[in-house]
N, C-alpha and C positions, 0 to 999 in steps of 0.2 A: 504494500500500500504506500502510495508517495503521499506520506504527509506532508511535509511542504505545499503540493499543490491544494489541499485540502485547506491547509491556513491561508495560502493568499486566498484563498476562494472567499473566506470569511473577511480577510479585509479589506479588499474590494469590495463587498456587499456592505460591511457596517460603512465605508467613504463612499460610498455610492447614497446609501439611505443619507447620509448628512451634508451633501448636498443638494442644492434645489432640485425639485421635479421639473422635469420638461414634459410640457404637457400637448407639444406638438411631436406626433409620432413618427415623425418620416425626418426630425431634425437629427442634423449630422451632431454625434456628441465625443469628444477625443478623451482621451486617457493615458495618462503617457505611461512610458517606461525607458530603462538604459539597460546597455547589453554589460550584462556581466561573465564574470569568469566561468560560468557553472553554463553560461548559453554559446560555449562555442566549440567551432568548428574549423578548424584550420583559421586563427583569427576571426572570424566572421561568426554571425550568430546563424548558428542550427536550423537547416529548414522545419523543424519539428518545434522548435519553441516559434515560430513567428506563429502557428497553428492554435500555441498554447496560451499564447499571447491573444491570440482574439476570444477567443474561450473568454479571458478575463474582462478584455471588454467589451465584451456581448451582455457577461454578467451586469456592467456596471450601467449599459445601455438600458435592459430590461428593468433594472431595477427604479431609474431614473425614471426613462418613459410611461410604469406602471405595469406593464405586461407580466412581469413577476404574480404581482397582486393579482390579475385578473387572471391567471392560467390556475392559481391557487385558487380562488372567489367560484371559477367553471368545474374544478375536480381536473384540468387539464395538465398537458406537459409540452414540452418542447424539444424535438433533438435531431441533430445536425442530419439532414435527408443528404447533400451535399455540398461539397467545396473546393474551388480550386483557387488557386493563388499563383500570381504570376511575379515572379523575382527581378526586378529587374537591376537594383545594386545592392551590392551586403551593405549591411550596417554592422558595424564594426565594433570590439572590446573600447568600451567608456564612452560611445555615443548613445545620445538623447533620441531618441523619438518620439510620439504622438500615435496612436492610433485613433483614427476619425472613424467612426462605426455611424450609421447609417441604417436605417429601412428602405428600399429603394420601392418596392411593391410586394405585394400577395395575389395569392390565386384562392381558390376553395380550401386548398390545405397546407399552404405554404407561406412564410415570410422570405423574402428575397433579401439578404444584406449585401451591402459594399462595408470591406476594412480596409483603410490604407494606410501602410506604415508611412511615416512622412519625418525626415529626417531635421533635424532640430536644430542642425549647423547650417545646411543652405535651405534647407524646405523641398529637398528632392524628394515624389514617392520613390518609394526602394520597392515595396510589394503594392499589388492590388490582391484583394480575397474575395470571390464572389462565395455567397454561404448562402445555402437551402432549409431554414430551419420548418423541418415538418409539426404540425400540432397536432397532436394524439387527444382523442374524446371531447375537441371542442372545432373550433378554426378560425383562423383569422377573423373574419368578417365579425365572430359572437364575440370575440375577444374585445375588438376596437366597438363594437353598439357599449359591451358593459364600460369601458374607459372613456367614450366620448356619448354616451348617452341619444345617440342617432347612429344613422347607417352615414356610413365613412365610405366617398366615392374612392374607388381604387387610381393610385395613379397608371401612367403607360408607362409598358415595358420597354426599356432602353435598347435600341439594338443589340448590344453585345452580350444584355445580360438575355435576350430571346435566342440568340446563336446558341450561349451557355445550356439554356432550357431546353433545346433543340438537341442538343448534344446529349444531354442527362437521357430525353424519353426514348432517344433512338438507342442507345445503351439500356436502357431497362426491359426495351422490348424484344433486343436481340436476346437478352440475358432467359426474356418470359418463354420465346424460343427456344433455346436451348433446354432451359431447364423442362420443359414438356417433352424436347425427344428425350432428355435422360430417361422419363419418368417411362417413355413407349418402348424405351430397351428394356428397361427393368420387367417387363409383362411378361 
């Protein structure tokens, strides 16, 4: 069990609860952090901690925005359906960054995020993350009526984040494929 991730997970959430609520849900909200010794990888930080770094501020996003409270309030939950993340420069032992997390849109069972790490000495993004967080026993739409108390028009899907979407159902359907002819060998 990595307790470490378990304690920051707690204090992000208690800094997250004591700061202001944002009560616009589609607003971009940043979180920083710096690369230390324990995140790296040939100098550079670890493609698996930039991963674990949005984790935290997802965390501190949901918490802000209220979504926490209302997945709790529905009996519902939340968990990573998909994500990719594109590198484009390390950030490096003892640099600053930012993570700007965002809602970008939903569908019937999904929240769509943009993360972007953004580097804190000139302001270059280093990563984009696009993230699919699936809702289990509720959905979006029931989520945003109980936090904004009316039906919440959906924004449009961004080009690249519809490619993204595009790319996910053709791989799920190849996957529904295949896993049916396993199912007609095994007969």
């Amino acid at each position: 069990m990595d307790v470490w991730y378990y304690l920051r997970v707690v204090v992000v959430l208690v800094r997250a609860w004591f700061l202001s609520p944002v009560f616009d849900i589609t607003a971009e909200q940043s979180s920083s952090g710096r690369v230390v010794l324990h995140d790296l990888d040939l100098c550079h930080m670890n493609n698996a901690r930039y991963l674990r770094e949005c984790d935290f501020a997802r965390f501190s996003l949901y918490t802000r925005n209220g979504v926490f409270k209302a997945l709790r309030a529905l009996g519902a939950t939340i968990v990573v359906g998909a994500s990719t993340i594109r590198y484009r420069r390390p950030l490096c032992v003892g640099e600053a960054f930012e993570i700007r997390s965002r809602i970008i849109t939903w569908d019937e069972k999904s929240f769509y995020l943009e993360q972007r790490f953004v580097s804190c000495k000139d302001g270059m993004v280093s990563a984009v993350m696009f993230c699919k967080q699936n809702v289990l026993r509720s959905s979006p739409d029931k989520i945003l009526q109980y936090l904004c108390k009316r039906k919440v028009e959906v924004p449009e899907f961004p080009e690249d984040l519809q490619h993204w979407i595009n790319f996910i159902s053709a791989s799920s359907k190849a996957l529904r494929v295949e896993n049916q002819l396993d199912e007609k060998k095994n007969e």
